[in-house]
Structures are given as C-alpha cells and as structure tokens.
VEXMAR-392221 format. One record per residue: x, y, z of N, C-alpha, C in turn; residue number from 1; residue in one letter. Coordinates in nm, 4 decimals. Layout:
<rs>
+----------+----------+----------+----------+----------+----------+----------+----------+----------+-----+----+
!   n_east !  n_north !     n_up !  ca_east ! ca_north !    ca_up !   c_east !  c_north !     c_up !   i ! aa !
+----------+----------+----------+----------+----------+----------+----------+----------+----------+-----+----+
!        X !        Y !        Z !        X !        Y !        Z !        X !        Y !        Z ! NUM !  A !
...
+----------+----------+----------+----------+----------+----------+----------+----------+----------+-----+----+
</rs>
This chain:
<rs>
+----------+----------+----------+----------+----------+----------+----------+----------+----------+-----+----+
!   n_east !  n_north !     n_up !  ca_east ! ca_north !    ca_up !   c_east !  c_north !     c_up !   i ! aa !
+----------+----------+----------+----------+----------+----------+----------+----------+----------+-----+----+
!   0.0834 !  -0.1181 !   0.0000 !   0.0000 !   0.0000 !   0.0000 !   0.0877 !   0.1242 !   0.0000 !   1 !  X !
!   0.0429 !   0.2231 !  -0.0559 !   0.1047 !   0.3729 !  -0.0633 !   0.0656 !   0.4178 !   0.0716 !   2 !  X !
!  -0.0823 !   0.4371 !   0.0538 !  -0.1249 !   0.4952 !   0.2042 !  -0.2275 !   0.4686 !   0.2686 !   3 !  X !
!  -0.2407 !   0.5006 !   0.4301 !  -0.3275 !   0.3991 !   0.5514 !  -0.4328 !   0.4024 !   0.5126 !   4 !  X !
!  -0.4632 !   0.4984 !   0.3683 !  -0.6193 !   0.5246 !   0.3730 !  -0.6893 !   0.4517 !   0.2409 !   5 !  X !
!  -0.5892 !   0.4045 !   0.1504 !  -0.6079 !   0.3034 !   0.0605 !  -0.5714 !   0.1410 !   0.1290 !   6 !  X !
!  -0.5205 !   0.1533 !   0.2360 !  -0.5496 !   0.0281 !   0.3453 !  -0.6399 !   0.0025 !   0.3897 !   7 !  X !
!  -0.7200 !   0.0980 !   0.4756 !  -0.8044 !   0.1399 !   0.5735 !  -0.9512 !   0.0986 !   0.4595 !   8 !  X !
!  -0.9429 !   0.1366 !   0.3140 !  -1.0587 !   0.1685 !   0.2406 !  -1.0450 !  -0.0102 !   0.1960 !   9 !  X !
!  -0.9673 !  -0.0769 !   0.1956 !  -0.9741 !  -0.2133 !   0.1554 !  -0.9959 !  -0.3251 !   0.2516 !  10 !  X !
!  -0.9323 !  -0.2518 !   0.3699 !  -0.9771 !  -0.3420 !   0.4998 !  -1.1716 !  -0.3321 !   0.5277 !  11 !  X !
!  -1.2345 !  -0.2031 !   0.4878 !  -1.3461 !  -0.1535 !   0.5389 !  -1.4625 !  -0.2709 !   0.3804 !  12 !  X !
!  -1.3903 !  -0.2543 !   0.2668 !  -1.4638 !  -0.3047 !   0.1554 !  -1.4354 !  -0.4944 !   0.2234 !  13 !  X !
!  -1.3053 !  -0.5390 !   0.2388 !  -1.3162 !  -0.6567 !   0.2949 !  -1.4317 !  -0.7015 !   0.3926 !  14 !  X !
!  -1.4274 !  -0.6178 !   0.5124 !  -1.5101 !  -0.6466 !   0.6071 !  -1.6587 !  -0.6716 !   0.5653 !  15 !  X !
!  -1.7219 !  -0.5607 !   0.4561 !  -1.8188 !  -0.5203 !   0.4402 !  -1.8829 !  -0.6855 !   0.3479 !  16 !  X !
!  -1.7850 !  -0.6983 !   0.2396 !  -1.8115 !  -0.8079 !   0.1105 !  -1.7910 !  -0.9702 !   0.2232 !  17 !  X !
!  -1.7486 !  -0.9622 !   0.3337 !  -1.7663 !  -1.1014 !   0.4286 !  -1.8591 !  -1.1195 !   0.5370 !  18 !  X !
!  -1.9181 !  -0.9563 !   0.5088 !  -2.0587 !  -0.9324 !   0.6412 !  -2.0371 !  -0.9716 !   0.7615 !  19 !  X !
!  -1.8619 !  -0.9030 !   0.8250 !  -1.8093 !  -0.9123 !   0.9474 !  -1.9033 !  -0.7859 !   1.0754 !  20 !  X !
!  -1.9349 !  -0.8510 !   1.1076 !  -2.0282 !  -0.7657 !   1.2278 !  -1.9693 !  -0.7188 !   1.3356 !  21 !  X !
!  -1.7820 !  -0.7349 !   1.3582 !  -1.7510 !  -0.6746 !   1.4672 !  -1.6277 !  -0.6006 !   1.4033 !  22 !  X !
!  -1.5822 !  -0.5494 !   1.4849 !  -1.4597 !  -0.3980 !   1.4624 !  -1.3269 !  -0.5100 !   1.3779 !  23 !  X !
!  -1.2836 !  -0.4617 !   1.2622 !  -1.1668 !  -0.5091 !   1.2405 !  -1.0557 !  -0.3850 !   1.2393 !  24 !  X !
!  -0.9737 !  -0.4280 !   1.2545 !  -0.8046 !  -0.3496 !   1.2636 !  -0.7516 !  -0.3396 !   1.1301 !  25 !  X !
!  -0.6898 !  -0.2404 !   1.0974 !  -0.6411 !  -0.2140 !   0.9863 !  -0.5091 !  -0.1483 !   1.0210 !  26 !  X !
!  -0.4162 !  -0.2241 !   1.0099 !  -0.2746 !  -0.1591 !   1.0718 !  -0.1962 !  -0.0963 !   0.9790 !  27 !  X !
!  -0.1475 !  -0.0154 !   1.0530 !  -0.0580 !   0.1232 !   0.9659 !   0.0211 !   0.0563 !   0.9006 !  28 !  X !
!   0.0522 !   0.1641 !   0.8120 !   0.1825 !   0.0939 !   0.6855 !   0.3288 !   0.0702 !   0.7658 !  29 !  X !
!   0.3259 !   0.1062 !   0.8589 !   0.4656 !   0.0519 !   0.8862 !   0.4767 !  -0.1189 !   0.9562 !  30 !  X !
!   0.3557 !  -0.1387 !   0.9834 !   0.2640 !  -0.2653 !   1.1107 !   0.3088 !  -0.2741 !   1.2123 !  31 !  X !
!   0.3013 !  -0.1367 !   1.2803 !   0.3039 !  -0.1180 !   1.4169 !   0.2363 !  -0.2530 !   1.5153 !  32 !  X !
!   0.1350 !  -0.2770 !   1.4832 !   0.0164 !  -0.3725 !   1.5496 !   0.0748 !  -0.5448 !   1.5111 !  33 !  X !
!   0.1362 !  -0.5329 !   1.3535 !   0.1680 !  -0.6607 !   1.3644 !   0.3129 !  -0.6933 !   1.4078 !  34 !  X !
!   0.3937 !  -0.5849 !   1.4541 !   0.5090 !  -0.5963 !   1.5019 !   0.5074 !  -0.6535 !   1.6761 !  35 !  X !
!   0.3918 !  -0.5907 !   1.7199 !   0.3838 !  -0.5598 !   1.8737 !   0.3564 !  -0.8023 !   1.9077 !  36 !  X !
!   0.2709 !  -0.8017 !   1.8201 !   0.2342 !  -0.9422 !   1.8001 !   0.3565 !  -1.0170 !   1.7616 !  37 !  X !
!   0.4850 !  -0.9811 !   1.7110 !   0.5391 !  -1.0709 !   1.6913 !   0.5652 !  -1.0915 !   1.5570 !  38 !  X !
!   0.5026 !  -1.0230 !   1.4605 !   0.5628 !  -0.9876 !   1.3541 !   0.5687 !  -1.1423 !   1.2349 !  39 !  X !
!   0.4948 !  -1.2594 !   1.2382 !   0.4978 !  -1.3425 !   1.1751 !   0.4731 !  -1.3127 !   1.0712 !  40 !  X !
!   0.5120 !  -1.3706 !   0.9113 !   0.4601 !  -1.2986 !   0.7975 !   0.2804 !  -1.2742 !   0.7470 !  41 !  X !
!   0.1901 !  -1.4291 !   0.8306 !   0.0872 !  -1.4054 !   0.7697 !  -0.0143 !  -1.4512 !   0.9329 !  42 !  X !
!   0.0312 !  -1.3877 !   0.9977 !  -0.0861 !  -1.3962 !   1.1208 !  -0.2030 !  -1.3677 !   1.1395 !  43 !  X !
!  -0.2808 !  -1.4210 !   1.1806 !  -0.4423 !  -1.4127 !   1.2338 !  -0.4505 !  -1.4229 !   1.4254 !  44 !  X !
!  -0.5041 !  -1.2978 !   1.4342 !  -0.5095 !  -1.3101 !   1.5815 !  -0.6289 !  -1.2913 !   1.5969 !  45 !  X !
!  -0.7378 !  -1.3507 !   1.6911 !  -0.8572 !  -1.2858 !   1.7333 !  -0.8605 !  -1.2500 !   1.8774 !  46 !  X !
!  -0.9099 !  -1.1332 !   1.8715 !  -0.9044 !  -1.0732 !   2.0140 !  -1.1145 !  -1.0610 !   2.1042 !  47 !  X !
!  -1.0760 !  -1.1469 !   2.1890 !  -1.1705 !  -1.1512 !   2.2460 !  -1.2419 !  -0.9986 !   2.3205 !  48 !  X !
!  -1.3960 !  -1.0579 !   2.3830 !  -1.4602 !  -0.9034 !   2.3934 !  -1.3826 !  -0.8408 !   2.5740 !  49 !  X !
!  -1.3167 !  -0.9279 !   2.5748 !  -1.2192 !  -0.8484 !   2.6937 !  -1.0719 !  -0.8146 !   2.6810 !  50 !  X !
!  -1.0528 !  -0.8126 !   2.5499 !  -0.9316 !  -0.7635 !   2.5120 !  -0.8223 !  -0.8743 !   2.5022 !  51 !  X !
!  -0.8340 !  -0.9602 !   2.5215 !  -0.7264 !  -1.0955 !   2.5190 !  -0.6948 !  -1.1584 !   2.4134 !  52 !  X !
!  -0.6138 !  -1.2221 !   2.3525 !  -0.6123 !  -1.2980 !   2.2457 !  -0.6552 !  -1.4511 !   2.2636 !  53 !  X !
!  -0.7753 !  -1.4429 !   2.1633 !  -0.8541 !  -1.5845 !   2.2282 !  -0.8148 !  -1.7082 !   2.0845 !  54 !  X !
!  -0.7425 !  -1.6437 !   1.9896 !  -0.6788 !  -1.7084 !   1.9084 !  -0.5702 !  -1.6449 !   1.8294 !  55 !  X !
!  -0.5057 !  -1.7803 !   1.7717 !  -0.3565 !  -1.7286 !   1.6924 !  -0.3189 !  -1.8519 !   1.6144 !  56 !  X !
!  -0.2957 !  -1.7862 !   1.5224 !  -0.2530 !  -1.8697 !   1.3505 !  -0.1351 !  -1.8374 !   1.3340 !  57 !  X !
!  -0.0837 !  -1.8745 !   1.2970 !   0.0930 !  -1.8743 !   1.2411 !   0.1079 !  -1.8317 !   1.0980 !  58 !  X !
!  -0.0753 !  -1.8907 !   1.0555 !  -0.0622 !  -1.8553 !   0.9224 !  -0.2317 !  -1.8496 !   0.9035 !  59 !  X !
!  -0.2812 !  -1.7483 !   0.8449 !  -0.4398 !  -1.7282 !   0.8111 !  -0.4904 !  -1.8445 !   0.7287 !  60 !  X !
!  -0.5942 !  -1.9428 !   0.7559 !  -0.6379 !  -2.0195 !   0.6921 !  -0.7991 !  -2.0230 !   0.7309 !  61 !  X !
!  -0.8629 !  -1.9449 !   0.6286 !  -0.9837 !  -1.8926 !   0.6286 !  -1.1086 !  -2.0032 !   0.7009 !  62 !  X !
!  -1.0544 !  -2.1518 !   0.6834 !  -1.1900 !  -2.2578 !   0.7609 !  -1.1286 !  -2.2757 !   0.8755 !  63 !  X !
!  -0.9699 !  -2.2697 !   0.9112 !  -0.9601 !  -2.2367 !   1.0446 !  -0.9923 !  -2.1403 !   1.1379 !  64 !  X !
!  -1.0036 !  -2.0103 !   1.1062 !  -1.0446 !  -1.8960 !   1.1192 !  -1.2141 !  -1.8642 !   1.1837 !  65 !  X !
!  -1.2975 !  -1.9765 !   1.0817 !  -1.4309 !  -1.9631 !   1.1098 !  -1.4623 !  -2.0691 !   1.2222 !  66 !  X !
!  -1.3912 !  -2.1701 !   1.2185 !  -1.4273 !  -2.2636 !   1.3616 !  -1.4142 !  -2.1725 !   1.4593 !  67 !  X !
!  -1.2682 !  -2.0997 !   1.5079 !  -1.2338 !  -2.0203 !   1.6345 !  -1.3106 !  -1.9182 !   1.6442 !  68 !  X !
!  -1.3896 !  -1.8744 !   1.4893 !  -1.5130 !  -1.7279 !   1.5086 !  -1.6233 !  -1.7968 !   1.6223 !  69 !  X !
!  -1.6727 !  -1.9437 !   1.5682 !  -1.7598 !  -1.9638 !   1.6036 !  -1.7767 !  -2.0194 !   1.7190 !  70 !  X !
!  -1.7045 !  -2.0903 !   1.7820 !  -1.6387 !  -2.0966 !   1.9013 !  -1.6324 !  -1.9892 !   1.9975 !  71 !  X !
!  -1.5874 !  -1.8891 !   1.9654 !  -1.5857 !  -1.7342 !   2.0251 !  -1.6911 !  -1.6914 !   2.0628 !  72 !  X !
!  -1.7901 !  -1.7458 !   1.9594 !  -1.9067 !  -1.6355 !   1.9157 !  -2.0199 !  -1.7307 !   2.0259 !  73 !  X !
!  -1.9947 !  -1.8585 !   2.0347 !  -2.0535 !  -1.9889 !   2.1336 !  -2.0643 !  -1.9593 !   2.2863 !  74 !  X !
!  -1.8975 !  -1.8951 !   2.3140 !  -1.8865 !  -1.8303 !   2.4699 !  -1.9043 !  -1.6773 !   2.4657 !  75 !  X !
!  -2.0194 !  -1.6833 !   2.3981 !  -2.0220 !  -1.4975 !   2.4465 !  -1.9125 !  -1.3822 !   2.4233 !  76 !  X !
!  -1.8441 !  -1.4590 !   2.2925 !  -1.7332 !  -1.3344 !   2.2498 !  -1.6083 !  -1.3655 !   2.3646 !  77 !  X !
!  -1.6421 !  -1.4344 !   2.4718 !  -1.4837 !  -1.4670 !   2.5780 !  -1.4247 !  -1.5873 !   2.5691 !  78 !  X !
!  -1.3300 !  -1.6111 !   2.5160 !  -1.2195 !  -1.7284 !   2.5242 !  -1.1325 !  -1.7442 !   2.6027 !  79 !  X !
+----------+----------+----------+----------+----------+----------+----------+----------+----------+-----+----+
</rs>
C-alpha cells in the first residue's frame, strides 16, 4: 500500500463483502500492530470481547479462522 487510507478503504470493503459484524483493525503501513504481536509474515489473531487474544494462527487459513469465530461467538465473544 502507498497509504493507511487506501489500506483502511480495503480493509473496510473486505469487512463489508464477508458481512463481518464486529470492529476489524487495519494496521498502519509501517505494522506497528503486527510488530507488537510478533511480527509473523501471515498472522491471524482474534481478540476476544475483553481484550485478550482468544486465538492465533501462524498462518491465516480462512476454515480455520471460522471454527475459532464460532467458538468465540458460542462463549459470548470470551475465550
């Protein structure tokens, strides 16, 4: 990306075209956010509704992804 706001505008069209119903992150061009995590090349973290990380991928794999949504989504958003 050039800039956070041609990020920001692809993260917002992503969310929208997968009919994600909760807040996603769109991290700055430098990846402040994916540095703080550890910086793996293709990570998936989900952060539970108390701020915790209630999952972590090493690598994004979209049917892994939806078990741990739904799972999440089973305990009331807390893992």
């Amino acid at each position: 990306y050039q800039t956070e706001e041609a990020k920001g505008r692809d993260g917002l069209r992503w969310r929208d075209e997968e009919g994600i119903a909760w807040p996603v992150l769109v991290d700055d061009l430098r990846g402040t956010v994916h540095q703080t995590y550890g910086g793996a090349a293709d990570p998936t973290y989900l952060i539970d509704a108390d701020g915790r990380v209630a999952f972590y991928g090493i690598w994004t794999h979209a049917p892994t992804l939806h078990r741990a949504l739904d799972a999440l989504l089973s305990q009331g958003g807390r893992g």
